[in-house]
MDAnalysis code that builds the backbone (N, CA, C; Angstrom):
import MDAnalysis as mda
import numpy as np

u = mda.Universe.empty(189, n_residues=63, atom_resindex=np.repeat(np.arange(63), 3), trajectory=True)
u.add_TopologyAttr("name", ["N", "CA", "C"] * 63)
u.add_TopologyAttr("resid", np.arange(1, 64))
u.add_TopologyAttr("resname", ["UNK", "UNK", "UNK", "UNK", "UNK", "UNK", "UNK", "UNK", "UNK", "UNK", "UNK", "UNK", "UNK", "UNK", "UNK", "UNK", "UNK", "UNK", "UNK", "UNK", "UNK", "UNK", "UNK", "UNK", "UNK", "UNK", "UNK", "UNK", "UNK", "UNK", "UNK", "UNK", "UNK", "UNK", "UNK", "UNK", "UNK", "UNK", "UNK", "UNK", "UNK", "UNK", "UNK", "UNK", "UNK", "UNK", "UNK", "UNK", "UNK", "UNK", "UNK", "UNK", "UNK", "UNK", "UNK", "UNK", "UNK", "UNK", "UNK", "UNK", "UNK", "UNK", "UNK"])
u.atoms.positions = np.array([
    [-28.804, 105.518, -56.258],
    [-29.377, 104.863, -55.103],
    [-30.728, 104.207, -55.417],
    [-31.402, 104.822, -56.360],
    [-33.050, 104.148, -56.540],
    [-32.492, 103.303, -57.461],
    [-31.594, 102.925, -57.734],
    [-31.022, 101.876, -59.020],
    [-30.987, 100.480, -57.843],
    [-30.718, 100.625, -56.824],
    [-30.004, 99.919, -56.262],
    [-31.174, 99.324, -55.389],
    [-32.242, 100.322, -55.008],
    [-33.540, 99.564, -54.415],
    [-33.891, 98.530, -55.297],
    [-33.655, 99.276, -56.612],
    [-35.237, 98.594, -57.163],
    [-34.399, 97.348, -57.438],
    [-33.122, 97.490, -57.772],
    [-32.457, 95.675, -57.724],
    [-32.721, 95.128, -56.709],
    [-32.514, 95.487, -55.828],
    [-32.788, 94.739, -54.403],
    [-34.331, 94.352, -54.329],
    [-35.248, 94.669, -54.534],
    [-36.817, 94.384, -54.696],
    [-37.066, 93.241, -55.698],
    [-35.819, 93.391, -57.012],
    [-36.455, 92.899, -58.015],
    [-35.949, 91.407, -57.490],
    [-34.316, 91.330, -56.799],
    [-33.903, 90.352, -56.279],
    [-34.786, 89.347, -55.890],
    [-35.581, 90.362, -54.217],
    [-36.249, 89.225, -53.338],
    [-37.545, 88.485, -54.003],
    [-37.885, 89.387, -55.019],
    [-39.198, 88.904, -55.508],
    [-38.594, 87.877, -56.339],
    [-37.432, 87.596, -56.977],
    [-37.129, 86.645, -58.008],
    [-36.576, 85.195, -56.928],
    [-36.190, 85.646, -55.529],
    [-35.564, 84.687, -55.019],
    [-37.217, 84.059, -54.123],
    [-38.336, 84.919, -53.379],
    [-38.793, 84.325, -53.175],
    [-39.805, 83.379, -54.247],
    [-40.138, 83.781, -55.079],
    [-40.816, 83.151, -56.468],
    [-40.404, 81.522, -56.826],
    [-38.529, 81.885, -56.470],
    [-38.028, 80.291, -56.749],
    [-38.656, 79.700, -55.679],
    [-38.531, 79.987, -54.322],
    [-38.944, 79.063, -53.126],
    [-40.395, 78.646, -53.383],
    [-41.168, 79.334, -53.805],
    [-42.313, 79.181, -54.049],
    [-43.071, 78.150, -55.093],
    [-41.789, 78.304, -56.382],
    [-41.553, 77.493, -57.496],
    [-41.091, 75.814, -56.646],
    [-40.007, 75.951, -55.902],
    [-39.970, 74.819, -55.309],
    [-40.699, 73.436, -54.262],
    [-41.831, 74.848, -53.481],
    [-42.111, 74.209, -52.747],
    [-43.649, 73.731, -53.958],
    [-43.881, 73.960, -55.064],
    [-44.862, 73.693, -55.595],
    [-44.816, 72.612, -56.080],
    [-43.727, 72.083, -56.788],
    [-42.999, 71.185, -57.307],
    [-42.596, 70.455, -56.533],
    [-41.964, 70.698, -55.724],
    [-42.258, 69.809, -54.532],
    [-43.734, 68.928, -54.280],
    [-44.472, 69.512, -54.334],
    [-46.005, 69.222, -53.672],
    [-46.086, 68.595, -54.816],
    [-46.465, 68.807, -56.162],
    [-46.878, 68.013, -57.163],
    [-46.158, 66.626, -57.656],
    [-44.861, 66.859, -57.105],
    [-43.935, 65.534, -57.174],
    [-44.761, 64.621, -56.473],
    [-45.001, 64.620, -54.937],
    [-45.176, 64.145, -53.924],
    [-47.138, 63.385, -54.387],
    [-47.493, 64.252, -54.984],
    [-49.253, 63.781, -55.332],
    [-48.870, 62.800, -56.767],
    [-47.793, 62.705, -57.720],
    [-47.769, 62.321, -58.532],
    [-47.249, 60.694, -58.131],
    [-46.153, 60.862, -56.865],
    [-46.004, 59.798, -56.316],
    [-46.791, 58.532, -55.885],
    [-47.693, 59.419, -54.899],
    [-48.895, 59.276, -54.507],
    [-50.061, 57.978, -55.243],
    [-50.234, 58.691, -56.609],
    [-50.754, 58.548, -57.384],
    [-50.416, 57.264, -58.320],
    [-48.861, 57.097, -58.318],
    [-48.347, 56.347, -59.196],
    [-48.500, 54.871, -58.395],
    [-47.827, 54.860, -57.016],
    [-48.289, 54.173, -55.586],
    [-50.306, 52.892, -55.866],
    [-50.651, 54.515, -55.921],
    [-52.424, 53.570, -55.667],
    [-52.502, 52.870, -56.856],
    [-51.737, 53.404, -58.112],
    [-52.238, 52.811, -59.631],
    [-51.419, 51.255, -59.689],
    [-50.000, 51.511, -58.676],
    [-49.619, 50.339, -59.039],
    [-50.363, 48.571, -58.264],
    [-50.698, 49.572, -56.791],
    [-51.146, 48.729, -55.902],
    [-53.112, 48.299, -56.032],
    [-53.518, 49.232, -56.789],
    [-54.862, 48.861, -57.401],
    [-55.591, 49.540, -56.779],
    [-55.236, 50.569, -55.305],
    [-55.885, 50.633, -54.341],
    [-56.833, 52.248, -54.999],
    [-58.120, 52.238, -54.519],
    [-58.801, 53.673, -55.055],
    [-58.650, 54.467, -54.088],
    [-57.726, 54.357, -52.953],
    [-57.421, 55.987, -52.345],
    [-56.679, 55.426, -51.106],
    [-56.044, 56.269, -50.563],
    [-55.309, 56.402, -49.342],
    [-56.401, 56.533, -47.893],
    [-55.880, 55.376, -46.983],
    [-57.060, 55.703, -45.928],
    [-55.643, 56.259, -44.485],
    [-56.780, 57.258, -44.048],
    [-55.340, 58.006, -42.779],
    [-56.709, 57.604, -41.610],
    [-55.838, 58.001, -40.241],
    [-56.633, 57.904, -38.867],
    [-56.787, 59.076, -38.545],
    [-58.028, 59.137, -38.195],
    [-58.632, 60.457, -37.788],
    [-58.021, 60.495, -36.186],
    [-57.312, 61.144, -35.701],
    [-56.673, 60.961, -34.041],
    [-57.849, 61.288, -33.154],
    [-58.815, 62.197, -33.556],
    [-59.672, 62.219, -32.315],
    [-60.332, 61.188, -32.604],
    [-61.238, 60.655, -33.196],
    [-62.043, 59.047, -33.099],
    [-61.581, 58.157, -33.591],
    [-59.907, 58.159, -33.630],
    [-59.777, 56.611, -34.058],
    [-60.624, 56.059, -35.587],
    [-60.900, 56.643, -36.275],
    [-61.507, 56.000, -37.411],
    [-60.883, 56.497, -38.633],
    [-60.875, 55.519, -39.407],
    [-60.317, 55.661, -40.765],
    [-61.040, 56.606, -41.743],
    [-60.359, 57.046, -42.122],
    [-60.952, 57.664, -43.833],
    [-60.552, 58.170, -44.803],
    [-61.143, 58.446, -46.067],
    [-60.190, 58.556, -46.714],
    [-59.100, 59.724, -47.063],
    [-58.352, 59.968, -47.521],
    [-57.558, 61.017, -47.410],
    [-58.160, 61.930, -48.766],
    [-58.099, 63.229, -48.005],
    [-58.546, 64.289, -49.733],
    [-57.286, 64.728, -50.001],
    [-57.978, 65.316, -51.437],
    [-56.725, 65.831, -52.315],
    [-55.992, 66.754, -51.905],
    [-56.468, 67.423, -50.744],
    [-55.086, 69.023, -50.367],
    [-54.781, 68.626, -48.874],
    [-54.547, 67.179, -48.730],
    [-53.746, 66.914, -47.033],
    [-52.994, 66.014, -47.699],
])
């Protein structure tokens, strides 16, 4: 029976690790995109709208 926990533990930790693996890779795909985007278009950064004042700026590296 303790054979059978500790598979089961070793499982979720290996299955959540992938999700974790994915959603990282995910994210770094998405900044590499990003990235490839401003280099082609010349532009030095991404500008977003701030919703409460309506004003532009530029976007940082962890949004």
């Amino acid at each position: 029976m303790p054979q059978l926990l500790l598979l089961a533990a070793v499982g979720a930790i290996g299955w959540f690790g992938y999700k974790r693996f994915l959603a990282e890779a995910e994210r770094v795909s998405a900044r590499v995109r990003d990235a490839e985007k401003e280099a082609k278009s010349g532009a030095q950064g991404t500008l977003i709208e701030d919703p409460e004042t309506g004003e532009y700026r530029l976007r940082k590296p962890d949004e």
